[in-house]
C-alpha positions as CSV (number, residue, x, y, z in Angstrom):
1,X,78.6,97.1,51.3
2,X,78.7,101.0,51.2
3,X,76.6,101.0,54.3
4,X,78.8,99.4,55.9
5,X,82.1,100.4,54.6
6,X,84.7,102.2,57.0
7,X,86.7,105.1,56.1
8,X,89.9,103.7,55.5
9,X,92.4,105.7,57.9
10,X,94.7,107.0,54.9
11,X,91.7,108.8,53.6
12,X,91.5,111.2,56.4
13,X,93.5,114.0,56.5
14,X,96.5,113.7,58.7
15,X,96.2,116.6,61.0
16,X,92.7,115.3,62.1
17,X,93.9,112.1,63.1
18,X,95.8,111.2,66.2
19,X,99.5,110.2,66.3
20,X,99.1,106.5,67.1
21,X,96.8,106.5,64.0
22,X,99.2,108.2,61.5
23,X,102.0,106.2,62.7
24,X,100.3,103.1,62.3
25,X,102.3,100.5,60.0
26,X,101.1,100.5,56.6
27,X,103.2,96.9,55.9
28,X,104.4,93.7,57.8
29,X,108.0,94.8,57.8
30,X,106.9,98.3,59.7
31,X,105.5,96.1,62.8
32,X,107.1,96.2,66.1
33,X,107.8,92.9,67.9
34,X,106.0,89.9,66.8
35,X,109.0,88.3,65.7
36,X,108.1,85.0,66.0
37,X,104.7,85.6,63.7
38,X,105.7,87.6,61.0
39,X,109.5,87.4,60.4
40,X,110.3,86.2,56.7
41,X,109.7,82.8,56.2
42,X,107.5,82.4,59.3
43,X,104.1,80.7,59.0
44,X,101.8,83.5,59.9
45,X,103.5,85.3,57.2
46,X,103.7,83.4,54.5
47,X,99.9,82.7,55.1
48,X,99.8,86.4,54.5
49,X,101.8,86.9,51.7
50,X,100.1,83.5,49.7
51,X,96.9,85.0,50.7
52,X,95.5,81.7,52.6
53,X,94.7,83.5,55.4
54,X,91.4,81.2,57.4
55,X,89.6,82.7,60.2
56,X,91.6,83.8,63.1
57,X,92.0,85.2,67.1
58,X,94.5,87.5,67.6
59,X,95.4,87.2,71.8
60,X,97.5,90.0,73.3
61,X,97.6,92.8,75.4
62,X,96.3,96.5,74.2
63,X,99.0,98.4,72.3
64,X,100.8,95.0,70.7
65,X,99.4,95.3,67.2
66,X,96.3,93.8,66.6
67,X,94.0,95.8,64.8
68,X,97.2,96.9,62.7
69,X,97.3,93.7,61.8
70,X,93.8,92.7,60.8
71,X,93.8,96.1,58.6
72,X,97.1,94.8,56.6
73,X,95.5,91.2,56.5
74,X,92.6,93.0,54.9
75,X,94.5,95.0,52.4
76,X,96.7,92.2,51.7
77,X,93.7,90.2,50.3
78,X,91.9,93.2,49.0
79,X,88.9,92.3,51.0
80,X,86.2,94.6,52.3
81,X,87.6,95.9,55.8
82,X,84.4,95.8,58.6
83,X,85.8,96.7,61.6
84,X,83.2,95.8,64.8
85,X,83.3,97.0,68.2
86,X,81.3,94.1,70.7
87,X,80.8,97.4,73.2
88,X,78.5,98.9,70.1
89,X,77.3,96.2,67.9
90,X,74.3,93.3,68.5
91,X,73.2,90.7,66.4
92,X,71.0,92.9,64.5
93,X,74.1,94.9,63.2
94,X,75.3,91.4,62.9
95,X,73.0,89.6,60.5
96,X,72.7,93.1,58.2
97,X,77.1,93.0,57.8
98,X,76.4,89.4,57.0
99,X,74.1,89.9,54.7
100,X,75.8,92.2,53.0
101,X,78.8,90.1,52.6
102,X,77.0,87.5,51.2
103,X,76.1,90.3,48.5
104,X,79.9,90.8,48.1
105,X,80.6,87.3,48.2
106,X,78.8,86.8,44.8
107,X,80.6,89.6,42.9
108,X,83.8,88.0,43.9
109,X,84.6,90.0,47.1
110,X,85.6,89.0,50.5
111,X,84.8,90.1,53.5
112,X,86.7,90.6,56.0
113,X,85.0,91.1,59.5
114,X,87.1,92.6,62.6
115,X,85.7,92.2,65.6
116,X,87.4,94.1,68.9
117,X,87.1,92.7,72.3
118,X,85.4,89.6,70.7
119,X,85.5,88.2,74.2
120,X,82.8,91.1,75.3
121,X,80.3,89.3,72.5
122,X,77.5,86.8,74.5
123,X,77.1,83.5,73.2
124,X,73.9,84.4,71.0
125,X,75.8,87.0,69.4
126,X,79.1,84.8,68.6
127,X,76.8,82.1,67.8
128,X,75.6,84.6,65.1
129,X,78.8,84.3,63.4
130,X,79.0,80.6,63.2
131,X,77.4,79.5,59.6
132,X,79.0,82.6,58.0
133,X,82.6,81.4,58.8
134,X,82.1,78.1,58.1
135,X,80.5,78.8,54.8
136,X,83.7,81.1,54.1
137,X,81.0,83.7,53.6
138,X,83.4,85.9,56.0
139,X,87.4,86.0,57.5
140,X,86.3,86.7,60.9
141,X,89.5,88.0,62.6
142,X,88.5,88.8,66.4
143,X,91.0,90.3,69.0
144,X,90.9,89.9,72.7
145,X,92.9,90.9,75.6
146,X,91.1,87.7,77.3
147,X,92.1,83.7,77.2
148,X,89.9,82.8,74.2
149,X,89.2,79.4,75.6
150,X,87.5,80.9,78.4
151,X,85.5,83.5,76.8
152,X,85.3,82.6,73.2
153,X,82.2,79.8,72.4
154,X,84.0,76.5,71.6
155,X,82.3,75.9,68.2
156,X,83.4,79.3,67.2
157,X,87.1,78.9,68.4
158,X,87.2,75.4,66.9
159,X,87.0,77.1,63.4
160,X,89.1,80.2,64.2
161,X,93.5,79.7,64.4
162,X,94.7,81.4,67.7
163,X,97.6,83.5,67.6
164,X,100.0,85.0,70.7
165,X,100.9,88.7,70.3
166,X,102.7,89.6,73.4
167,X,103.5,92.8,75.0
168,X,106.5,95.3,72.8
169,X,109.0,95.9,74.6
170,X,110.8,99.2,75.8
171,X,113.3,99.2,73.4
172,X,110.9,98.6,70.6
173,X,108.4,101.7,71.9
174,X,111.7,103.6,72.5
175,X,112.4,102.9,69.1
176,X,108.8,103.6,67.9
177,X,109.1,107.2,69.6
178,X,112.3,107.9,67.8
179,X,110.3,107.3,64.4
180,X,107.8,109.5,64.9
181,X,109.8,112.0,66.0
182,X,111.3,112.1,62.9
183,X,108.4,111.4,60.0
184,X,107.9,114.4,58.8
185,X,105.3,112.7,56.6
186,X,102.8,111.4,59.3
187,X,104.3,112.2,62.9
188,X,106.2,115.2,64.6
189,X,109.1,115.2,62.0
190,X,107.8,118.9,61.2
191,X,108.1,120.2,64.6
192,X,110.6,121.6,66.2
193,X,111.5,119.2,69.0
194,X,114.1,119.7,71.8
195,X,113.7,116.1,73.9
196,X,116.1,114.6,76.3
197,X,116.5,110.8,75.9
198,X,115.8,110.3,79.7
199,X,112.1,111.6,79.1
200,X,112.0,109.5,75.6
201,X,113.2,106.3,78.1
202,X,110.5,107.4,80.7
203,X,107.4,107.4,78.4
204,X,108.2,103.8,76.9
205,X,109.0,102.6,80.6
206,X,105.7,103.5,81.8
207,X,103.6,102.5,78.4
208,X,104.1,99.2,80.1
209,X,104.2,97.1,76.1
210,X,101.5,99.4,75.0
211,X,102.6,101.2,71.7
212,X,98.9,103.4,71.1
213,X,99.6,104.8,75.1
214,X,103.1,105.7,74.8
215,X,102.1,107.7,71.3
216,X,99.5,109.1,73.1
217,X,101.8,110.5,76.1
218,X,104.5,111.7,73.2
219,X,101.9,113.4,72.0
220,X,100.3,115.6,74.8
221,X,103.4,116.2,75.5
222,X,104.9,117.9,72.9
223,X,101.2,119.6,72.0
224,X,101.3,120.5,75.4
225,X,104.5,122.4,75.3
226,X,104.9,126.0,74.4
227,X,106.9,126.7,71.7
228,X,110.1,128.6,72.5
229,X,110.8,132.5,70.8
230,X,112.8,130.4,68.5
231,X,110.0,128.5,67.9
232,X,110.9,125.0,69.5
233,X,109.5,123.0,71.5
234,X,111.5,122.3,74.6
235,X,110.4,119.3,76.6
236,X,110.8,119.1,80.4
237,X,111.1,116.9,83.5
238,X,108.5,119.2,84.5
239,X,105.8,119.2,81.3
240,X,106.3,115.5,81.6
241,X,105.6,115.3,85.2
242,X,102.4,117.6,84.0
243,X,101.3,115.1,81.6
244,X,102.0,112.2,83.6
245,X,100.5,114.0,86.7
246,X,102.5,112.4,89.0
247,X,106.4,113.0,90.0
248,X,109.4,112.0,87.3
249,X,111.7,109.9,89.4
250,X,115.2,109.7,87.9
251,X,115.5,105.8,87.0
252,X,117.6,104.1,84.8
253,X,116.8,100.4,84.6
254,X,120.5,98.9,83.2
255,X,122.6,101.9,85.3
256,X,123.6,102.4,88.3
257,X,120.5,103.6,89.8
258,X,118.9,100.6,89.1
259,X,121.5,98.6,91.0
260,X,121.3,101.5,93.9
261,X,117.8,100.3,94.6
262,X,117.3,97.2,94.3
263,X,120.3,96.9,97.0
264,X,118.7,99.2,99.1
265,X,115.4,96.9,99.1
266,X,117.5,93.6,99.6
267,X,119.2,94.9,102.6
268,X,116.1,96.6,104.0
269,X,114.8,92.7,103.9
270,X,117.4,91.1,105.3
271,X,117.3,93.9,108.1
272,X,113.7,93.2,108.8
273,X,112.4,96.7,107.9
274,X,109.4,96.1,106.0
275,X,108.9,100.1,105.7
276,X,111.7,100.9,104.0
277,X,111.5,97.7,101.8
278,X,107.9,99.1,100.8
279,X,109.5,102.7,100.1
280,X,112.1,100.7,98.0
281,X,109.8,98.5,96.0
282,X,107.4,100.7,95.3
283,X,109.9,103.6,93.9
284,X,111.3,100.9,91.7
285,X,108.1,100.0,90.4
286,X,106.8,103.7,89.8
287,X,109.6,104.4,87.9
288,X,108.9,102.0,85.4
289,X,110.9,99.0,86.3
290,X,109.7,95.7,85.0
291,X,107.5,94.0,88.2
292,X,108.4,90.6,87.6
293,X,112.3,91.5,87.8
294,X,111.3,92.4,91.1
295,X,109.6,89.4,91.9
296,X,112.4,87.6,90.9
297,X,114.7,89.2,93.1
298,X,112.1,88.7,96.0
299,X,112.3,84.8,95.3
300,X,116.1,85.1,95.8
301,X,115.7,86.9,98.9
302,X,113.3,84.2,100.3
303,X,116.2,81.2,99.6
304,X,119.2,83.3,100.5
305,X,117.8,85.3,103.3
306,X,115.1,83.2,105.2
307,X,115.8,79.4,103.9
308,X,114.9,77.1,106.2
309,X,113.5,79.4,108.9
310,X,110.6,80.3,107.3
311,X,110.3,78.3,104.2
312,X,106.4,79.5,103.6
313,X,108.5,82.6,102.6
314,X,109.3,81.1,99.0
315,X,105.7,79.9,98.7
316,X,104.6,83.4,99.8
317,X,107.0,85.2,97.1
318,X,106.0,82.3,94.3
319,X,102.6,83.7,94.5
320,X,102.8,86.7,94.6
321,X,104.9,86.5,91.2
322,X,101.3,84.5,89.9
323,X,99.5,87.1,91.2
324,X,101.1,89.6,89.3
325,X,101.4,87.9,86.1
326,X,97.8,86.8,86.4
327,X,96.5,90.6,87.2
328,X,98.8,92.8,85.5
329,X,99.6,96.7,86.4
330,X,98.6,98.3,88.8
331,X,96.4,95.6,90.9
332,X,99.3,93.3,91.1
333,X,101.6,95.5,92.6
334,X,99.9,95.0,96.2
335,X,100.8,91.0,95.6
336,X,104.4,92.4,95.5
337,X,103.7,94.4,98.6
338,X,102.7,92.1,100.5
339,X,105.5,89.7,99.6
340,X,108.0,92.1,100.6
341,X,106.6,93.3,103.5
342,X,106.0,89.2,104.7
343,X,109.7,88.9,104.1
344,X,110.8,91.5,106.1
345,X,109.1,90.3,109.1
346,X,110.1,86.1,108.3
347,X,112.8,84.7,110.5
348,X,116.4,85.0,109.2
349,X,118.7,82.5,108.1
350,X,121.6,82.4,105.4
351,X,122.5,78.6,106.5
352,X,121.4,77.2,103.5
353,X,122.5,79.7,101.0
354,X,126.4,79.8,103.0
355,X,126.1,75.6,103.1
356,X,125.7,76.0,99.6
357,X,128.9,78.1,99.0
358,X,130.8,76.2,101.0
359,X,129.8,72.9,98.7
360,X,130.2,74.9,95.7
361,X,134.0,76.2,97.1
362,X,135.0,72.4,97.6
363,X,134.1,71.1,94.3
364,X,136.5,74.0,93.0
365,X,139.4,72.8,95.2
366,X,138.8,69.0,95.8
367,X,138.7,66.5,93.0
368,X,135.5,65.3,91.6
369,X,135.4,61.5,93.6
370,X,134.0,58.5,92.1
371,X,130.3,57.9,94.5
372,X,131.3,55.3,97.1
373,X,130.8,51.8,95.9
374,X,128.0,51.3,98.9
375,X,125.9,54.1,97.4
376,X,125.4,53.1,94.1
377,X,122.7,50.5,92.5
378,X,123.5,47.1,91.3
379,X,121.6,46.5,88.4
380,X,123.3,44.2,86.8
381,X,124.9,40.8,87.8
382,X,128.7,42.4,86.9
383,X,127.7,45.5,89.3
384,X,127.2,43.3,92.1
385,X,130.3,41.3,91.4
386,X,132.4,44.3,91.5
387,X,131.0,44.8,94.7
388,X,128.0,47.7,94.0
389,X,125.6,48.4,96.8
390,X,127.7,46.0,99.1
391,X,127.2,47.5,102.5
392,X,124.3,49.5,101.8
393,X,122.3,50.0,105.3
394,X,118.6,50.8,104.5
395,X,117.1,53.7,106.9
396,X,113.9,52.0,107.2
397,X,115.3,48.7,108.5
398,X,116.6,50.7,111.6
399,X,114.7,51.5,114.6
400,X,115.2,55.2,114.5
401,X,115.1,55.3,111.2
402,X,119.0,56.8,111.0
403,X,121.9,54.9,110.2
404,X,125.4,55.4,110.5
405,X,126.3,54.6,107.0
406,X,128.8,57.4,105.6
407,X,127.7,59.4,102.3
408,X,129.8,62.0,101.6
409,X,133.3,60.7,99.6
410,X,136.2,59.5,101.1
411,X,138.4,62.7,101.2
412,X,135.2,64.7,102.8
413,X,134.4,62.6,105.1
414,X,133.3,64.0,108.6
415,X,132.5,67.4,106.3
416,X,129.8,69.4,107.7
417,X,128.0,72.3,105.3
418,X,124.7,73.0,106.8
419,X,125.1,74.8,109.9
420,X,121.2,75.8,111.4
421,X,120.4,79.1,113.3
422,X,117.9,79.3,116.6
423,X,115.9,81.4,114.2
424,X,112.3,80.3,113.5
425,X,111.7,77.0,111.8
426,X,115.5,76.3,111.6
427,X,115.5,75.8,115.5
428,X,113.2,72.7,115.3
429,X,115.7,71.5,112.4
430,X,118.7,72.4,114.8
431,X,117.5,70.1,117.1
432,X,116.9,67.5,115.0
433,X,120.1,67.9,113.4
434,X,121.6,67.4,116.6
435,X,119.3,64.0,117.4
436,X,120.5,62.6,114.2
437,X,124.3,63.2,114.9
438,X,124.0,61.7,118.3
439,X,121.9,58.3,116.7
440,X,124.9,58.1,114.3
441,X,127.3,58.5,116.9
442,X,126.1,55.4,119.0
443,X,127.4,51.7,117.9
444,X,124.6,50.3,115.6
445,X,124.0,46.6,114.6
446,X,123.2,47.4,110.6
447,X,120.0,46.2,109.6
448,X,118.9,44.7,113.2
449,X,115.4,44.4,112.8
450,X,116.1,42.9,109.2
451,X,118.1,40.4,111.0
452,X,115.8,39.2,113.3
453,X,113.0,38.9,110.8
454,X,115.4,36.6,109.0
455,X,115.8,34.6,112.7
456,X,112.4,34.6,113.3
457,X,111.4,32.9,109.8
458,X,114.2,30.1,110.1
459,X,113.1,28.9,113.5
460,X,109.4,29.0,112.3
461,X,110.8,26.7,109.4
462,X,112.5,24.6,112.0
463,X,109.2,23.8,114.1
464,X,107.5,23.3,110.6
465,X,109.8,20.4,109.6
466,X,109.8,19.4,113.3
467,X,105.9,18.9,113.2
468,X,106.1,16.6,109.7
469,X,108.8,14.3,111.0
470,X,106.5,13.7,114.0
C-alpha cells in the first residue's frame, strides 16, 4: 500500500500548508453544520462511532465538509486513507489501488477509497469499482456536487448509502473565522490581527456556504496586509476590496440597511421602474444577501402588487426562484433579473391583496357565523332532516350559469371585498364582475332547466302509459 499511501495532512509541517488545511477538523464534534448527520445519537454517527460504516456518497455543495469527513471516517476505522481525484485517475490507477487493497485486506487492513467528484468518473471506470465493494474488498466513500442518481451508474449507487450535506451557513463560517483567528496552534492565533467584525461578516456573506473559500479569502487577506510599525496587521475596507477585487458595499443583512433596500426595490416595482429595481436587486445581491430571500420577496410583490392583472407575474417570479435554486451563484442571478425587471413593467393592481385585508379586518370585528344551512352537504339522513342543503341552486342547472343564491353569512350579506382595477387582465374580470352582478340582480326561476327536464320526462311517461291502455 506504500505506493499508494497519502501523506496524511498532520504530517506536514504547518507553515507549508494552507489555512483551510490546518483548520480542518480533526474530530466529529469540531464539524460545522451537519446537524442532522452527526449530532450525538444520530444515525450517521453512531455508524461512525460502532465502526459499521458500508460504502457511501457524500452529496453537497464545495466547502460543506466532505472530504473532512471521509478522512475522520478513515481514521475512525483505522483504515488505509486513498484519496482519488476522477480529474487525475483512470482505470489503470484503478485496478493497481485495488489490488493493492486486496493485499491489505489479507493482513487484516481496510481500505478505505475516497473518490472526489465521483460524478466526473465514466461508466467503465465506476463499473471498475463494482466487485471490489461488493466483495467489502474496499469502503468506497465518493463525493459529488452532482445528483448521484443522475450521474452515478445505478449498480454502483444501489450498494453505496447516500447522504445530504448542505451548504454552512454564515453564522457557522463567521464562527469558523473567529476560530482561526484565534488558534495559535494551527491558524492565525500568532499573528497580530487588528479586524473589524463588518469585514469578518463580509467574507462569510460572500463564501456563499463554502467554508475552504472563506479560509482562503481570511487568508490573503491578512498575508496580504502589511504589518504595522507595531507590528500588527491592520485589516481594511480597502485591502478587502483588494482581495475581493471588487467594491465593499456596507450591508448588514438583519439591520437596518437591509430593510433600507429591500424597500427601495419594492417600491421601485410597484412604481414601474425596472432600472432602479435592477440597481436595487443587484446591490442586494452583491453584498452578500441570501438570493432566495429575494426571490421570496419578489413572489410577494407579484400577489400584492400585480394580482389579478397580470397573474403570469407569479408564474414568472415562481421560476425564476427554480432557476436559481437549480443554477446556483452567479448564473441564477439573471433569473432574478429578469423577474424583477418583468414585474416592473406587469400591470398594477392591489385589489386582491386590499380584498383580502378587508376579509381579514371583518373576521376581527364580526362574529365567526355558523355557514348558512343551504351551503352545507347533507350526508346523512339527520342532515337533511334538519334542513341541510335545502335551497341549494346548482350553477350548472341555470342558463347563464350564475345564480342568485346568497353565500356570504347573514350579518355580511350584500358585502363586497374584491373591488377590480381597469389595469391589465383585471379589466376583462371587471367586466365580468359586473355581468355577474347584473344576472344576479334579475328575477330567476331556481333550477329552470332542471324543472323542465322533470316536465318533459312526466309527459313522456303519460303518452307511454297512454299507448299500453290503447
Amino acid at each position: 500500500m506504500n505506493l499508494f499511501r497519502t501523506i496524511d495532512a498532520e504530517e506536514v509541517p504547518q507553515g507549508s500548508r494552507p489555512l483551510a488545511d490546518r483548520m480542518r477538523p480533526r474530530t466529529l464534534d469540531e464539524i460545522a453544520g451537519q446537524e442532522e448527520l452527526l449530532s450525538p445519537g444520530k444515525p450517521l454517527r453512531i455508524q461512525i462511532e460502532r465502526d459499521e460504516i458500508v460504502s457511501m456518497l457524500l452529496w453537497g455543495p464545495p466547502g460543506c465538509g466532505k472530504t473532512t469527513l471521509a478522512r475522520l471516517i478513515a481514521k475512525t476505522k483505522h483504515s488505509e486513507f486513498v484519496p482519488f481525484s476522477a480529474v487525475m485517475s483512470g482505470i489503470k490507477e484503478i485496478k493497481q489501488v485495488m489490488a493493492a487493497a486486496e493485499g491489505a485486506r489479507r493482513y487484516g487492513r481496510r481500505t478505505v477509497v475516497f473518490v472526489d467528484e465521483i460524478h466526473r468518473f465514466n461508466k467503465a471506470q465506476q463499473d471498475a469499482f463494482l466487485p471490489y465493494v461488493e466483495a467489502g474488498t474496499i469502503l468506497l466513500i465518493g463525493a459529488t456536487t452532482e445528483n448521484p442518481s443522475f450521474e452515478v451508474i445505478a449498480p454502483l449507487l444501489s450498494r453505496m448509502k447516500v447522504y445530504v450535506l448542505h451548504a454552512l451557513s454564515s453564522e457557522q463560517i463567521l464562527q469558523l473565522l473567529r476560530r482561526a483567528l484565534s488558534d495559535k496552534e494551527r491558524g492565525l492565533g500568532g499573528v497580530a490581527v487588528a479586524i473589524p467584525d463588518e469585514i469578518l461578516d463580509r467574507i462569510a456573506q460572500i463564501a456563499n456556504g463554502d467554508a475552504r473559500a472563506a479560509y482562503n479569502t481570511l487568508e490573503s487577506l491578512i498575508l496580504g496586509t502589511e504589518p504595522s510599525a507595531n507590528g500588527s496587521r491592520v485589516v481594511t475596507r480597502e485591502r478587502l476590496e483588494d482581495v475581493l477585487q471588487h467594491k465593499f458595499l456596507l450591508y448588514d443583512k438583519a439591520g437596518e440597511e437591509h430593510f433600507n433596500l429591500i424597500s427601495a426595490l419594492h417600491k421601485s416595482v410597484r412604481n414601474s421602474d425596472p432600472d432602479a429595481a435592477l440597481y436595487w436587486l443587484a446591490r442586494m445581491l452583491e453584498s452578500g444577501e441570501d438570493p432566495l430571500y429575494l426571490a421570496r420577496r419578489m413572489v410577494r410583490m407579484a400577489s400584492e402588487d400585480i394580482g389579478l392583472a397580470d397573474p403570469n407575474a407569479l408564474h414568472i417570479t415562481l421560476a425564476a426562484m427554480n432557476a436559481f435554486d437549480f443554477l446556483g451563484v452567479p448564473e441564477g442571478h439573471l433569473a432574478l433579473a429578469e423577474a424583477a425587471v418583468y414585474l416592473s413593467l406587469a400591470p398594477k393592481s392591489n385589489a386582491v391583496y386590499t380584498a383580502y385585508n378587508s376579509v381579514r379586518d371583518d373576521l376581527q370585528k364580526t362574529i365567526a357565523e355558523p355557514v348558512p344551512l343551504h351551503l352545507r352537504n347533507a350526508v346523512t339522513g339527520l342532515m337533511s332532516h334538519l334542513g341541510y342543503g335545502k335551497g341549494y341552486q346548482y350553477a350548472h342547472n341555470a342558463e347563464e350559469k350564475v345564480t342568485g343564491m346568497t353565500c356570504l353569512p347573514e350579518s355580511l350579506q350584500g358585502r363586497v371585498y374584491y373591488h377590480p382595477t381597469d389595469q391589465g387582465l383585471e379589466a376583462r374580470i371587471r367586466q365580468r364582475l359586473e355581468e355577474i352582478r347584473r344576472i344576479k340582480s334579475k328575477p330567476s326561476e331556481p333550477n329552470a332547466p332542471k324543472e323542465r327536464k322533470k316536465n318533459e320526462t312526466k309527459k313522456d311517461e303519460i303518452k307511454s302509459h297512454v299507448k299500453e291502455d290503447e
